[in-house]
RODO-852126 format. One record per atom (N, C-alpha, C, O, CB): residue number from 1; atom name; residue in one letter; y, x, z. Coordinates in steps of 0.02 Angstrom, whole numbers. Each point is the difference from the previous one (the first is absolute). Glycine has a CB too. Layout:
N
NUM CA A Y X Z
...
//
This chain:
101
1 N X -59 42 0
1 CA X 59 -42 0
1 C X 62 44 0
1 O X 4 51 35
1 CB X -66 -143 26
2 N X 120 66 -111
2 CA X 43 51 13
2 C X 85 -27 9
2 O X 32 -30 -44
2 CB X -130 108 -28
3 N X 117 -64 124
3 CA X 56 -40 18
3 C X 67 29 -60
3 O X 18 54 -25
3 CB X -67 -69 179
4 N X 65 -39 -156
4 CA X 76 0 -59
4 C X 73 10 30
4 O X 48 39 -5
4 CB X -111 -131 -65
5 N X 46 41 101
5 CA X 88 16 30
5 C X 6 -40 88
5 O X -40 -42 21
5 CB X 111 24 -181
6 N X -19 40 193
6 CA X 23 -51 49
6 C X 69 2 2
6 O X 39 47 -2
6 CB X -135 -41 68
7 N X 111 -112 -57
7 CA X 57 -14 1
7 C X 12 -44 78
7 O X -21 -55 16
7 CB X 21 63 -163
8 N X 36 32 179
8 CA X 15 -23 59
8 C X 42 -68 11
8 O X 56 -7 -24
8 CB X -68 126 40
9 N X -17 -163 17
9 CA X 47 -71 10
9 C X 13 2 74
9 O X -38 5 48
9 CB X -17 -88 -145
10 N X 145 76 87
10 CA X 16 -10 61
10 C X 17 -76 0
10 O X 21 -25 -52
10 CB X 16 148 75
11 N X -45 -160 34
11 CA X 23 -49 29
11 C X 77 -13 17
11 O X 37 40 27
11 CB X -149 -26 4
12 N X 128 -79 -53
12 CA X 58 3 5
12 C X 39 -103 13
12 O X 4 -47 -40
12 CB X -25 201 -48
13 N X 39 -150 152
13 CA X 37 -78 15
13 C X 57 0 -40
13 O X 31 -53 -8
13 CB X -62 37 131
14 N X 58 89 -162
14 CA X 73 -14 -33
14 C X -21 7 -63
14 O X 27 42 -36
14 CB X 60 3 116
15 N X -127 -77 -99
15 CA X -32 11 -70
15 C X 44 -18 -69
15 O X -23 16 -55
15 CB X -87 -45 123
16 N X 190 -13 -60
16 CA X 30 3 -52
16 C X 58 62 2
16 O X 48 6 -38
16 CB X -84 -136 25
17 N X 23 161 53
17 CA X 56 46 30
17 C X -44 79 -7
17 O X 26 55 11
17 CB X 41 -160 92
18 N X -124 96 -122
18 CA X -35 60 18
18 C X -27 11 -96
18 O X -33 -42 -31
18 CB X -16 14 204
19 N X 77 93 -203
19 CA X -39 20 -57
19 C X -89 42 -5
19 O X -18 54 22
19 CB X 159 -52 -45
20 N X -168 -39 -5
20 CA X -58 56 -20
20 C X 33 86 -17
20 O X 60 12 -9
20 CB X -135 -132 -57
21 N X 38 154 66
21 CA X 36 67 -33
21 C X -61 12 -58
21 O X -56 -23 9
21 CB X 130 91 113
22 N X -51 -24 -190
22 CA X -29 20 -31
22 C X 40 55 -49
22 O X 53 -8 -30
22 CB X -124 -96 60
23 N X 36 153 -26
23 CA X 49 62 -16
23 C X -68 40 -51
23 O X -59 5 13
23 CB X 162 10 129
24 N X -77 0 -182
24 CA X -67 49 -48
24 C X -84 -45 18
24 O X -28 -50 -23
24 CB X 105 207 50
25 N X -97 -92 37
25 CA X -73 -27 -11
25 C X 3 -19 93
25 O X -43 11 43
25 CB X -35 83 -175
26 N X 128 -119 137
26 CA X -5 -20 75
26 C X 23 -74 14
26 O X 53 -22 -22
26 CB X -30 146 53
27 N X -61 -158 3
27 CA X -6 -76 14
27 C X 10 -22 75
27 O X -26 38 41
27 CB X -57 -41 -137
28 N X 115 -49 119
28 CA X -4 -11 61
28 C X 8 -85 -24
28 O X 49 -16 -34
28 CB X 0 145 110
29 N X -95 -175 -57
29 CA X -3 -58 9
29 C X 19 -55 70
29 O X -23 -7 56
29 CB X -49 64 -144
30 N X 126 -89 49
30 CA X 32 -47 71
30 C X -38 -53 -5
30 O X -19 -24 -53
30 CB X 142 50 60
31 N X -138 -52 60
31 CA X -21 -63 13
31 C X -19 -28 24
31 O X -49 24 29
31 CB X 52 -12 -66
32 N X 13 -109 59
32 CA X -29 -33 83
32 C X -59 24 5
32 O X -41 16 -43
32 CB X 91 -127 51
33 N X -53 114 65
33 CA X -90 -8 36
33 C X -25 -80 -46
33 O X 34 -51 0
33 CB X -9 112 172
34 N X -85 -53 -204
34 CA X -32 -68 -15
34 C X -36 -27 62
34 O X 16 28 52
34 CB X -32 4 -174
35 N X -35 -88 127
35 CA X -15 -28 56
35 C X -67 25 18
35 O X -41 -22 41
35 CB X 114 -73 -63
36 N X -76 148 -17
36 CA X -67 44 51
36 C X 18 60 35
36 O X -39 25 40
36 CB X -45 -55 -121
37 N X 160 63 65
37 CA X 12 32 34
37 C X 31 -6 84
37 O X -2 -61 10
37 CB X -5 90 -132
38 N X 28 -4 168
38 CA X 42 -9 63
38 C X 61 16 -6
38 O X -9 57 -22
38 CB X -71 -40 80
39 N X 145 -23 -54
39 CA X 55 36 -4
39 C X 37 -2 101
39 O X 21 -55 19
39 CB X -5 11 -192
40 N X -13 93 218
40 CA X 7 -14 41
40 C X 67 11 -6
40 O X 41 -38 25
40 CB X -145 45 21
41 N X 122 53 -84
41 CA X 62 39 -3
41 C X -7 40 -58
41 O X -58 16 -14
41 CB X 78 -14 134
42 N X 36 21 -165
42 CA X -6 26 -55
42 C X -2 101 13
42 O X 53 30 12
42 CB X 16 -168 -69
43 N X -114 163 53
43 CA X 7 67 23
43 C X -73 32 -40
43 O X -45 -24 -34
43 CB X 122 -2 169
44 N X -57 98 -107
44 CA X -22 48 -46
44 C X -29 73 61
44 O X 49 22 31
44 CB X 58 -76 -154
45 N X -158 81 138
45 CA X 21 57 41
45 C X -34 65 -45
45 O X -55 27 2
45 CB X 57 -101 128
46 N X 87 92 -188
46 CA X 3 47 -38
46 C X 55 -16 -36
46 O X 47 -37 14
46 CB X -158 65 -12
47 N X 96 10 -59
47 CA X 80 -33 -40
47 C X -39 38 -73
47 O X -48 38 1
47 CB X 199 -29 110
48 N X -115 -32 -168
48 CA X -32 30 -58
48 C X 53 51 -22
48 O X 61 -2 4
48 CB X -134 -103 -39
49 N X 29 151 10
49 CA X 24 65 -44
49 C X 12 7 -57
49 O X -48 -3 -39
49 CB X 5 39 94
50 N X 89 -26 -73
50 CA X 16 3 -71
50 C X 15 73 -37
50 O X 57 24 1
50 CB X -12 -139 27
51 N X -102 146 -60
51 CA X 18 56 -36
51 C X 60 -20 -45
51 O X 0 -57 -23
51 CB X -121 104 28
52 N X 177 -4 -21
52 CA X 28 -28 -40
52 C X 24 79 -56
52 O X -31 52 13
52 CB X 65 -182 85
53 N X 13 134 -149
53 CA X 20 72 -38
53 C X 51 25 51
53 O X -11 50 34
53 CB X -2 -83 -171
54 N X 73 -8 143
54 CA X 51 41 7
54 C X 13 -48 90
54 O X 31 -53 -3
54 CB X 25 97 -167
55 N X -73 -26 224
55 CA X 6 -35 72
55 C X 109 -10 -6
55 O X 38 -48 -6
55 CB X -191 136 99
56 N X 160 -30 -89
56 CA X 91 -18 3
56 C X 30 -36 -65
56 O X 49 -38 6
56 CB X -28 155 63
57 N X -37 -112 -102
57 CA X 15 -45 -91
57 C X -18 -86 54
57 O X 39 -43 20
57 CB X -123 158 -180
58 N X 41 -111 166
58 CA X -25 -91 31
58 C X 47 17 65
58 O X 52 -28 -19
58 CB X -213 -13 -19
59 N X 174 62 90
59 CA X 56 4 48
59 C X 44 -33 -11
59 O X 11 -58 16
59 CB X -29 143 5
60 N X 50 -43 -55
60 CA X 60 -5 -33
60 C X 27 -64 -4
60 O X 52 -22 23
60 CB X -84 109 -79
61 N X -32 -127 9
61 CA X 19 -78 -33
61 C X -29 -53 51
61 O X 5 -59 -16
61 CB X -15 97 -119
62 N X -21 -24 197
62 CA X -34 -42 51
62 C X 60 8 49
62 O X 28 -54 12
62 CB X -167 73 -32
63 N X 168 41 54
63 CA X 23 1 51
63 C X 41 -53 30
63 O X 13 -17 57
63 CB X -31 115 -90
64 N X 36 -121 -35
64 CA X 81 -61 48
64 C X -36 -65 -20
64 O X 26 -52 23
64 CB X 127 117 -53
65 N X -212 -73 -11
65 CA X -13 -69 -8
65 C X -66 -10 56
65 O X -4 -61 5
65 CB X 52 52 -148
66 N X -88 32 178
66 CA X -35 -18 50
66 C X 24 26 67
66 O X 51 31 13
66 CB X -137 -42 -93
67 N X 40 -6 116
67 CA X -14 -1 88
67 C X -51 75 13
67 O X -61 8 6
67 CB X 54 -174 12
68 N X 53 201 -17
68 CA X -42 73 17
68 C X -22 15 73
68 O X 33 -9 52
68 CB X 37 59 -144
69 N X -131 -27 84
69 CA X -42 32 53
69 C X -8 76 11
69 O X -31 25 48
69 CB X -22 -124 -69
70 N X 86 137 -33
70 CA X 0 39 33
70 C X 51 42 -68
70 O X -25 -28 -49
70 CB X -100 5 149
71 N X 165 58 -121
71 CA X 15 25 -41
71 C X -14 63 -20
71 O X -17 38 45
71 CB X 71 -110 -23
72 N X -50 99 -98
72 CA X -42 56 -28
72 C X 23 45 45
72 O X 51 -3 35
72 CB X -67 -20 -158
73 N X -51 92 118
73 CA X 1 32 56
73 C X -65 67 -60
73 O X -37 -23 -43
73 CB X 72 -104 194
74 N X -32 195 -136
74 CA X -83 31 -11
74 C X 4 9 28
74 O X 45 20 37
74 CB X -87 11 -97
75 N X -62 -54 57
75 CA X -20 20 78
75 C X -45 31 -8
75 O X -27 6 -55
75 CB X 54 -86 115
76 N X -53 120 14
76 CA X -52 68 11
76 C X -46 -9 -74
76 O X -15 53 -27
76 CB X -1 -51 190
77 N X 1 -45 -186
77 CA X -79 -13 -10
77 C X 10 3 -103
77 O X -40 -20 -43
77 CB X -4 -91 196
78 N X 129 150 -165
78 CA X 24 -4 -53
78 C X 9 -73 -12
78 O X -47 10 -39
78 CB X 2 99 7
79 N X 56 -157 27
79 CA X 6 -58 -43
79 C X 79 -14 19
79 O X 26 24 50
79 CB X -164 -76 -53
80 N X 167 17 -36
80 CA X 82 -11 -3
80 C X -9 -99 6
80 O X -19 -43 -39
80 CB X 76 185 -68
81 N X -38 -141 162
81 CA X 1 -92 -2
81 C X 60 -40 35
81 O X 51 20 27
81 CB X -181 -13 -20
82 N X 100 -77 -19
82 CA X 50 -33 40
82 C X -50 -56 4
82 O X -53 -8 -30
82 CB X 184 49 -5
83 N X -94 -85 88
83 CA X -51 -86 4
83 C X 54 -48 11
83 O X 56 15 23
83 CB X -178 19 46
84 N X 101 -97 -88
84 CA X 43 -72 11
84 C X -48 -30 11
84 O X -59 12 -12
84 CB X 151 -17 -54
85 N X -59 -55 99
85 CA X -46 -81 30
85 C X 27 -36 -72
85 O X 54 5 -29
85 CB X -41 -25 203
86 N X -75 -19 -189
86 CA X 40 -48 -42
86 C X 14 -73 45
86 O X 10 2 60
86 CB X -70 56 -180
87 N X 58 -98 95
87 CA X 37 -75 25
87 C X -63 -35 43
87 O X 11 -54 27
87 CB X 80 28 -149
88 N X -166 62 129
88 CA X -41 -38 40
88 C X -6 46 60
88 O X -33 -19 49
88 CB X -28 -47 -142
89 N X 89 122 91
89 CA X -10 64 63
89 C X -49 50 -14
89 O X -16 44 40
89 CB X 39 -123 47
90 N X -58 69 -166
90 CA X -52 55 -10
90 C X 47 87 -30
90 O X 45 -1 -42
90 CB X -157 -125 -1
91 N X 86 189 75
91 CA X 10 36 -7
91 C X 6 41 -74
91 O X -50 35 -6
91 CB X 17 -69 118
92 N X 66 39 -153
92 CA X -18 41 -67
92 C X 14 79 -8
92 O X 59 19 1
92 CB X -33 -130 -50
93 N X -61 141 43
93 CA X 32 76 -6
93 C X -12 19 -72
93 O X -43 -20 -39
93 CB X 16 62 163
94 N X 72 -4 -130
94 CA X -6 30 -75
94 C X 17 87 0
94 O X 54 14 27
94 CB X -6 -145 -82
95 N X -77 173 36
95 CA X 3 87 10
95 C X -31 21 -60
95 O X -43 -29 -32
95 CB X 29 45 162
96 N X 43 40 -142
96 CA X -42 44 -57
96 C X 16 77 12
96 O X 56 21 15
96 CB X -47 -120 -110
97 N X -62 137 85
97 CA X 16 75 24
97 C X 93 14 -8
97 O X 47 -12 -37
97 CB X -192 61 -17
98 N X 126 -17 117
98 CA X 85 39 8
98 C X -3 33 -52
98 O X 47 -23 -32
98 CB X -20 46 151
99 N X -60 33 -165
99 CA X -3 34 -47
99 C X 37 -18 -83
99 O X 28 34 -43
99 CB X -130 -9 130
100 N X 77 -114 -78
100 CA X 17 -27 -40
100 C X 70 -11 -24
100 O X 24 4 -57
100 CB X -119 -30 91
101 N X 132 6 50
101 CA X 41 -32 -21
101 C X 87 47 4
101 O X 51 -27 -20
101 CB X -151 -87 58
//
């Protein structure tokens, strides 16, 4: 058996307020709990990573339009990043080698 792809669905009560993302070959799917799932609270314990080319090029054009968690920074481990909450409280980070950028 050979697995193809995974597209992560987050849950979401602000579901006309909340976009899917889809960027090249990267997917993130919005959408209610149906009635087999539980929704106690909308949460996550992680946040998703986003390889991206240029980490400060995407800075740049994110900084004043979201809710930042932490702003670009390199760190020990070489990678050049930054993170935002989007509008449900899930974590997004996006970095690409310091080398790169």
């Amino acid at each position: 058996m050979n697995f193809k792809s995974l597209h992560p669905i987050l849950w979401s009560e602000n579901f006309d307020e909340t976009i899917g993302l889809q960027k090249d070959e990267i997917e993130i799917m919005i959408s209610k709990p149906n009635q087999y799932e539980k929704l106690n609270k909308i949460g996550f314990s992680g946040s998703f990573y986003f390889n991206v080319e240029n980490a400060d090029e995407l800075w740049e054009d994110l900084k004043t339009k979201t809710n930042i968690c932490y702003e670009i920074e390199t760190f020990e481990w070489g990678m050049r990043e930054f993170a935002i909450y989007d509008n449900n409280g899930y974590i997004l980070q996006f970095g690409s080698p310091a080398s790169e950028n």
